[in-house]
C-alpha positions in Angstrom: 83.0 104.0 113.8 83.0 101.9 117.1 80.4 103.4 119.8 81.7 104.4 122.8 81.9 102.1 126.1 79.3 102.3 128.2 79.7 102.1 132.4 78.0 102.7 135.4 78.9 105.8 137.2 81.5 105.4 139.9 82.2 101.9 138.2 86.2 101.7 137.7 87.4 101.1 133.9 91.0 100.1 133.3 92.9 100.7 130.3 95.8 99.3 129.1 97.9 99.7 125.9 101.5 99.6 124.3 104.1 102.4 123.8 107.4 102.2 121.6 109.6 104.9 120.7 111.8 103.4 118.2 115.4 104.3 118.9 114.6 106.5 122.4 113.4 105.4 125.5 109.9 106.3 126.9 110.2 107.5 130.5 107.1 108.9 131.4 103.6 108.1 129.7 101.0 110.7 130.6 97.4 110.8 130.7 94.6 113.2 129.8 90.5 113.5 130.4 90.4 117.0 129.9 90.8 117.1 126.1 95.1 117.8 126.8 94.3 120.5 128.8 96.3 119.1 131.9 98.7 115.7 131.8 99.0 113.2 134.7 102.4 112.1 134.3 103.8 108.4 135.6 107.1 107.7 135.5 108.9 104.3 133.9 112.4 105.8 133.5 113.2 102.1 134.0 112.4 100.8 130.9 114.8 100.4 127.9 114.5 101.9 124.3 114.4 97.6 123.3 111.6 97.0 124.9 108.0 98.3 124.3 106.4 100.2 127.8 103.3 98.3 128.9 100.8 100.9 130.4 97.6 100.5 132.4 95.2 103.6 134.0 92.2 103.1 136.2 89.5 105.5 136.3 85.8 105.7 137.7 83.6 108.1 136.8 81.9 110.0 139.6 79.5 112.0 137.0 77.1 110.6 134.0 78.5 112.0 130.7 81.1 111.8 128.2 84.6 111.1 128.7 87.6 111.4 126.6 90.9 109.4 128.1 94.4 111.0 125.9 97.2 108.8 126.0 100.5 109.7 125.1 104.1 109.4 125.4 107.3 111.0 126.1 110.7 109.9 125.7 114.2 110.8 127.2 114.8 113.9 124.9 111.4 115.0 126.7 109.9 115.0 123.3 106.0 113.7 123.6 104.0 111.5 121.3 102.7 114.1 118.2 99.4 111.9 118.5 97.7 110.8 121.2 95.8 107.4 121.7 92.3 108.1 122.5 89.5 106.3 124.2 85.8 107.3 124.2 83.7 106.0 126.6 79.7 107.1 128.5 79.5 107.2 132.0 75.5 106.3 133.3 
């Protein structure tokens, strides 16, 4: 198991990652540090299902703790990624 990142508090952290959904295309990827409670939701409707969706989110910490980032897809039948990508990381 790989320990979480460590970052100051109020320092910003930016992730990035890939997306494909095979035969559909992805129009939204959506974002979660709530454990899936609530999803931020960013559109790329402008991608194609040929091409994989390039994604980035930036986030800094205002609190010390641990955080959670879920990651997930959904395509043009509105259907979202059954798993999400997750990213642990400590806020000091």
């Amino acid at each position: 198991m790989i320990a979480p990142q460590e970052i100051e508090i109020g320092k910003t952290l930016v992730f990035e990652g890939y997306a494909d959904d095979f035969a559909s295309s992805i129009v939204a990827m959506q974002f979660s540090l709530d454990d899936g409670k609530t999803w931020a939701t960013h559109d790329v409707s402008d991608t194609t299902a040929d091409l994989w969706v390039h994604w980035t989110f930036s986030y800094a910490p205002q609190q010390a703790g641990a955080y959670r980032l879920k990651v997930r897809s959904m395509n043009e039948a509105g259907r979202v990624s059954p798993l999400s990508a997750v990213v642990d990381f400590v806020a000091r």
